[in-house]
PyMOL CGO cylinders between C-alpha atoms (Angstrom):
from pymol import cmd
from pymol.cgo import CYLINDER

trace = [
    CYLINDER, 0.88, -9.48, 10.71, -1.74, -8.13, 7.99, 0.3, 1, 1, 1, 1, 1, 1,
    CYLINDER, -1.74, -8.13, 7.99, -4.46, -8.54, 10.48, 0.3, 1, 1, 1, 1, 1, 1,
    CYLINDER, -4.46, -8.54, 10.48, -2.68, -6.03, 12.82, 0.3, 1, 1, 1, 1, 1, 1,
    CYLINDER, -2.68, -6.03, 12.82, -1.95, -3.34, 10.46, 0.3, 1, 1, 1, 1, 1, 1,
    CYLINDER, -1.95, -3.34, 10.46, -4.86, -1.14, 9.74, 0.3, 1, 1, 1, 1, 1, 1,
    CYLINDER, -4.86, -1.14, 9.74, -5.08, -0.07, 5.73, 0.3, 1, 1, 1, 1, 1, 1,
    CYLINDER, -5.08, -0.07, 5.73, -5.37, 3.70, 6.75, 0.3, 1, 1, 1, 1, 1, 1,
    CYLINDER, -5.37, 3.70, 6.75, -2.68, 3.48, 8.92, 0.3, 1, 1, 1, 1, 1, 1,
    CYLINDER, -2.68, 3.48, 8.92, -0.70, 2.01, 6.21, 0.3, 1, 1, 1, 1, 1, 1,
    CYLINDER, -0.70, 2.01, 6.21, -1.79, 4.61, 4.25, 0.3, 1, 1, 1, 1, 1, 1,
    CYLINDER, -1.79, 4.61, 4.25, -0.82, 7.94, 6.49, 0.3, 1, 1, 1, 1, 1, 1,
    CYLINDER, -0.82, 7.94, 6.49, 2.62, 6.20, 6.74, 0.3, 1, 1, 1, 1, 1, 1,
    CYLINDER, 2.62, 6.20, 6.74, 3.36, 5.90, 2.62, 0.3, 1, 1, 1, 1, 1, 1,
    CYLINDER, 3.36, 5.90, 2.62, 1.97, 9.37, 2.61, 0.3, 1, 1, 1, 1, 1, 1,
    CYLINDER, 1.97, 9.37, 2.61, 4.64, 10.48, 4.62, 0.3, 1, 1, 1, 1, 1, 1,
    CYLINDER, 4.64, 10.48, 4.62, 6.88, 10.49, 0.84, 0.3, 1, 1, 1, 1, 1, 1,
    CYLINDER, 6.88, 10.49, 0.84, 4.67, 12.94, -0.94, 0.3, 1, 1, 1, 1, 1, 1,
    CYLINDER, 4.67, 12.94, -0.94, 5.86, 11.48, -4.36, 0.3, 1, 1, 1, 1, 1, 1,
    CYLINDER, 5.86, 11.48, -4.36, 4.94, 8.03, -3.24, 0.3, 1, 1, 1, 1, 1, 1,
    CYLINDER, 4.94, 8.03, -3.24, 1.57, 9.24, -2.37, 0.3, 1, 1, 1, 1, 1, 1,
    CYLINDER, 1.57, 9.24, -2.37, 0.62, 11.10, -5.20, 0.3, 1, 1, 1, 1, 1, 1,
    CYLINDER, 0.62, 11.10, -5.20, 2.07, 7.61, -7.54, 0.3, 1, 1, 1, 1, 1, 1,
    CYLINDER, 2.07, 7.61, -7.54, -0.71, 5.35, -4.41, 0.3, 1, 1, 1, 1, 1, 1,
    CYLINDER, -0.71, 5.35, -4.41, -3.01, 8.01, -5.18, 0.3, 1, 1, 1, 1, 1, 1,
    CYLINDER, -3.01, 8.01, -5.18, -2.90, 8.08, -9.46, 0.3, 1, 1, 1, 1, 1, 1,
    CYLINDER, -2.90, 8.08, -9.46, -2.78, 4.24, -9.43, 0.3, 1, 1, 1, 1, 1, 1,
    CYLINDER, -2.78, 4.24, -9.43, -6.22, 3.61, -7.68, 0.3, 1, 1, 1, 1, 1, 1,
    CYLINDER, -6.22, 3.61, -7.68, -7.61, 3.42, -11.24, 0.3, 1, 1, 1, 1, 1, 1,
    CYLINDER, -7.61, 3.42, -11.24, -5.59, 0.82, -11.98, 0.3, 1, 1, 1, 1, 1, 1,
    CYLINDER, -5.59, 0.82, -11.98, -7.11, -2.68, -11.64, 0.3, 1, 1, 1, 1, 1, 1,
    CYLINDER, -7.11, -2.68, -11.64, -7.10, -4.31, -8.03, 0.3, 1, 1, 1, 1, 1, 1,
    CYLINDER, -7.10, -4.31, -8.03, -3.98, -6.73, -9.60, 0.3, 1, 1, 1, 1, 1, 1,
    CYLINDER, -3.98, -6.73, -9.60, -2.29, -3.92, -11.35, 0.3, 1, 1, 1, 1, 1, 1,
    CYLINDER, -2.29, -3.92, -11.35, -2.21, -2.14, -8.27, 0.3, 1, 1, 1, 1, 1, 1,
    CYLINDER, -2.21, -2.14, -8.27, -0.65, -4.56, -6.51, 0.3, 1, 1, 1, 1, 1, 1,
    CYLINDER, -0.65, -4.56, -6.51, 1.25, -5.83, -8.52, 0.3, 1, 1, 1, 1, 1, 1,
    CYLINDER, 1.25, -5.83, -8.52, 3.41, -2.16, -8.72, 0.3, 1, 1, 1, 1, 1, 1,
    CYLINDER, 3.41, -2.16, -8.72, 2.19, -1.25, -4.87, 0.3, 1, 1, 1, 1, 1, 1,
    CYLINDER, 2.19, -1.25, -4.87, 3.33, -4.34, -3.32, 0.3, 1, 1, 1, 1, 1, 1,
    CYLINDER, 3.33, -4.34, -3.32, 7.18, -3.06, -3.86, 0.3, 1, 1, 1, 1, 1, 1,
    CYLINDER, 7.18, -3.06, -3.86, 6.49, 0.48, -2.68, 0.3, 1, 1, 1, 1, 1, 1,
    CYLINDER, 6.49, 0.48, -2.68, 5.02, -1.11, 1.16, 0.3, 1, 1, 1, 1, 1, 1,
    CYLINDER, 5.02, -1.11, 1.16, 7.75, -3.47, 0.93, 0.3, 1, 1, 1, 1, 1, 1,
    CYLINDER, 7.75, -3.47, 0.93, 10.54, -0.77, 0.77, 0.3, 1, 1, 1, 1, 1, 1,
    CYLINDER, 10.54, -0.77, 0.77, 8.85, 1.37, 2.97, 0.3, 1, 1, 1, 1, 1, 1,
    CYLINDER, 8.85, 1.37, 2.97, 8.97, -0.81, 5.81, 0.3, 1, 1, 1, 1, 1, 1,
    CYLINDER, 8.97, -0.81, 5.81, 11.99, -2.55, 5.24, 0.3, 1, 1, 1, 1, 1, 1,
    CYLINDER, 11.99, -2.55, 5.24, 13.88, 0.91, 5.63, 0.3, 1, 1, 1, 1, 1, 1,
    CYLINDER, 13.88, 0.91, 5.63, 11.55, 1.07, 8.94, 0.3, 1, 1, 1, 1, 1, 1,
    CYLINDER, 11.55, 1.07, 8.94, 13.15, -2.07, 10.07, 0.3, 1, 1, 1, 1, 1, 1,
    CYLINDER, 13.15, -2.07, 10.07, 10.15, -3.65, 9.87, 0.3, 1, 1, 1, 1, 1, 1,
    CYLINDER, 10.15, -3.65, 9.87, 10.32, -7.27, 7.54, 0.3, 1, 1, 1, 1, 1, 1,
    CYLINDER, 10.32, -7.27, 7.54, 7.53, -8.10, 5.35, 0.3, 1, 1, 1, 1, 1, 1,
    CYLINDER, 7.53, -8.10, 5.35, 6.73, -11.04, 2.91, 0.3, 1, 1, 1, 1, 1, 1,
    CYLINDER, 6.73, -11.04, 2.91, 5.93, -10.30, -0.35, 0.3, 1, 1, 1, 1, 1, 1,
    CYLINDER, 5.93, -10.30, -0.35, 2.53, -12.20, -0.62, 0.3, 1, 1, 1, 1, 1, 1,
    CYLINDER, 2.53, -12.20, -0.62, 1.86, -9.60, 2.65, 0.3, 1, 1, 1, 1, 1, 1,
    CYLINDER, 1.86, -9.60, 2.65, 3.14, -6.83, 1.15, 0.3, 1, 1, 1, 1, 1, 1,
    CYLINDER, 3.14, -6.83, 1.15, 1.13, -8.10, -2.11, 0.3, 1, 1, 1, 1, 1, 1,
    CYLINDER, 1.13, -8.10, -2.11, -2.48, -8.49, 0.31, 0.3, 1, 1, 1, 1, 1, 1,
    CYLINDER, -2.48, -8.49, 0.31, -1.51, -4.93, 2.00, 0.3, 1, 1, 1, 1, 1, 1,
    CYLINDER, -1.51, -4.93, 2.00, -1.20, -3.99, -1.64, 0.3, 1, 1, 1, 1, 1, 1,
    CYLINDER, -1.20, -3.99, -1.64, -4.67, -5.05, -2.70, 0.3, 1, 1, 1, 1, 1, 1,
    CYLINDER, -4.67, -5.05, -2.70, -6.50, -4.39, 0.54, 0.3, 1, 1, 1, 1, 1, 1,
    CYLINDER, -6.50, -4.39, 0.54, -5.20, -0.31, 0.57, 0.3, 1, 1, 1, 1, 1, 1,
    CYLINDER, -5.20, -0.31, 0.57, -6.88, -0.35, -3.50, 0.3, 1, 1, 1, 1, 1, 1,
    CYLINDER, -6.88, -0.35, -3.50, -9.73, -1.29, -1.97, 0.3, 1, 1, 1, 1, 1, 1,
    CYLINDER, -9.73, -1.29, -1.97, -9.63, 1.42, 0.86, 0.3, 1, 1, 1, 1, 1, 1,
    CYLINDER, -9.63, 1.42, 0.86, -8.82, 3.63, -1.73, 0.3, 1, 1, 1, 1, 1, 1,
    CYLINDER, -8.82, 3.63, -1.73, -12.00, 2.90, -4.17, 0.3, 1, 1, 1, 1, 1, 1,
    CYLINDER, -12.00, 2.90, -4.17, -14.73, 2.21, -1.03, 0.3, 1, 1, 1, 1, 1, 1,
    CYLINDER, -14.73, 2.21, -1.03, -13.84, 5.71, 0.46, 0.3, 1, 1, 1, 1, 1, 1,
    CYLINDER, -13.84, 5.71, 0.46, -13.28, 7.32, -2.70, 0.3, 1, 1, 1, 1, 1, 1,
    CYLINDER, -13.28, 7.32, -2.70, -10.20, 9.28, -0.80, 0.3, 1, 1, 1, 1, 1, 1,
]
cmd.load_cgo(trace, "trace")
């Protein structure tokens, strides 16, 4: 599943809730686990209500791969 889902395509869809994206946005200065950690729950809600199951440890690797996207492109 992770492989198949692009990080800035995860990204434009949590951006759709402009709170949510400004909370993704703040929180890139948190540390990679810290991000997660809180991040993890917002991609897991997001997609549930999409109809769309996730794990957490997926949600958690989404989580930690989108801080990463977030600090390389300095978006």
């Amino acid at each position: 599943m992770i492989e198949t889902m692009k990080i800035a395509d995860i990204l434009t869809e949590l951006s759709k809730d402009p709170a949510g994206r400004m909370a993704i946005l703040t929180d890139r200065y948190l540390s990679a686990d810290e991000f997660a950690q809180r991040h993890q729950h917002t991609i897991f809600n997001h997609y549930e209500h999409s109809g769309r199951h996730l794990e957490q440890a997926e949600c958690f690797a989404l989580a930690t791969g989108l801080w990463c996207y977030l600090r390389e492109t300095d978006y």
